[in-house]
C-alpha positions as CSV (number, residue, x, y, z in Angstrom):
1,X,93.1,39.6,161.9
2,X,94.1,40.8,158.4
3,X,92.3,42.3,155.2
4,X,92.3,41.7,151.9
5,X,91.5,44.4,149.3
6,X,89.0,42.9,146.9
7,X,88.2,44.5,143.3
8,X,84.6,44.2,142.6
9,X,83.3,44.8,138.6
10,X,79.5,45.3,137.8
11,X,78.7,42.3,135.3
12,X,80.0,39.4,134.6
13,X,83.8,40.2,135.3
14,X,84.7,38.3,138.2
15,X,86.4,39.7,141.5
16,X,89.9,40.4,142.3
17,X,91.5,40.3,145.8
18,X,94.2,42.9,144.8
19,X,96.5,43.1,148.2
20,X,96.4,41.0,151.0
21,X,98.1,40.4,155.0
22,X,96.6,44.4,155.4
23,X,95.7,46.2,158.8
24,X,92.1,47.2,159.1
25,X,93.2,50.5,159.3
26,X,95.1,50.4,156.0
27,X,92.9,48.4,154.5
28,X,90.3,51.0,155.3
29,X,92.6,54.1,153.9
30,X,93.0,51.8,150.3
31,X,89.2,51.9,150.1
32,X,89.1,55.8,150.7
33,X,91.5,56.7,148.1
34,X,89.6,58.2,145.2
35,X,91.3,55.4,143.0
36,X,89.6,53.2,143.7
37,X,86.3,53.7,142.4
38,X,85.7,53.8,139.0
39,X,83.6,57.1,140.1
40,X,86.2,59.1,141.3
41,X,88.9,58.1,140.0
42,X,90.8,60.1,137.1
43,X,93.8,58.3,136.7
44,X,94.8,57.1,133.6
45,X,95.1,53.3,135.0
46,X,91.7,53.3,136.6
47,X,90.0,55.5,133.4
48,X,91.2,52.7,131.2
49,X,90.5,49.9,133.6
50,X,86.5,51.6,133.3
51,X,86.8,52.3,130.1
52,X,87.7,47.9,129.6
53,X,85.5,46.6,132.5
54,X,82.6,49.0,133.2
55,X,81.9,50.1,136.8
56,X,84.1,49.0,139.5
57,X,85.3,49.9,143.0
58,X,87.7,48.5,145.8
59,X,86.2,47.0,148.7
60,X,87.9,44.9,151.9
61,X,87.0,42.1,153.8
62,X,89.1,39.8,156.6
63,X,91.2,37.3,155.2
64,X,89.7,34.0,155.8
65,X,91.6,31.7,158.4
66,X,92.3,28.2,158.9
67,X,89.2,26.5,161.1
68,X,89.0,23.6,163.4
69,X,85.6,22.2,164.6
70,X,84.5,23.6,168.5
71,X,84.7,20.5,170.6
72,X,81.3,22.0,172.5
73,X,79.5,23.2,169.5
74,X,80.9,21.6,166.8
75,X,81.2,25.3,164.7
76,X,83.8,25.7,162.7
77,X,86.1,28.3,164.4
78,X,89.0,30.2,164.0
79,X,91.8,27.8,164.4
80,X,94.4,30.1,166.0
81,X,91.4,30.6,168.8
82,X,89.4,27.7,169.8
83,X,89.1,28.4,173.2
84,X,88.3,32.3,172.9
85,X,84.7,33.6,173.5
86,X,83.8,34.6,170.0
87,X,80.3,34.7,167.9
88,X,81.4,31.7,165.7
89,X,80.3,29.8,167.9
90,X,76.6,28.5,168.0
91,X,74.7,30.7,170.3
92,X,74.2,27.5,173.1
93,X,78.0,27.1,173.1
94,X,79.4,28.8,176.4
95,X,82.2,29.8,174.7
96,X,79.5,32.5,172.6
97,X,79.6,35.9,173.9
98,X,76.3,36.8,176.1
99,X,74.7,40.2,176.1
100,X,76.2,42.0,178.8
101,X,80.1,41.0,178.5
């Protein structure tokens, strides 16, 4: 799986995925950088970006993926993994994970 880094504004400014194909681990150290947050961050870039947009901040989120319709459930899946026990599945699918597993 891969993350995208997603610019978020207060208001009516509308998002901006900012980097994409990311790690969760790097996509996670992007996020923690003081940069980018429009409340830590001091650079001149992100001061003026503020200073244009308002309040704004750097979040992540996996990159959506191509789906294909279960051929139990009918759930729209991950395409690259029909046949793997996951929780897009609908819960009486057996390919939905169970408590315990």
């Amino acid at each position: 799986m891969t993350y995208e880094i997603v610019r978020f504004y207060q208001g009516d400014h509308p998002q901006e995925v900012i980097a994409t194909g990311l790690s969760l681990e790097d996509a996670k150290a992007h996020c923690n950088d003081p940069e980018t947050s429009s409340r830590t961050a001091t650079g001149a870039e992100a001061v003026a970006r503020t200073e244009e947009h308002g309040p704004w901040f750097d979040g992540f989120r996996a990159e959506a993926t191509d789906t294909e319709p279960c051929d139990e459930c009918g759930a729209e899946i991950p395409a690259d993994a029909p046949d793997m026990v996951n929780d897009a599945h609908d819960p009486s699918c057996s390919l939905y994970p169970t408590a315990g597993e």
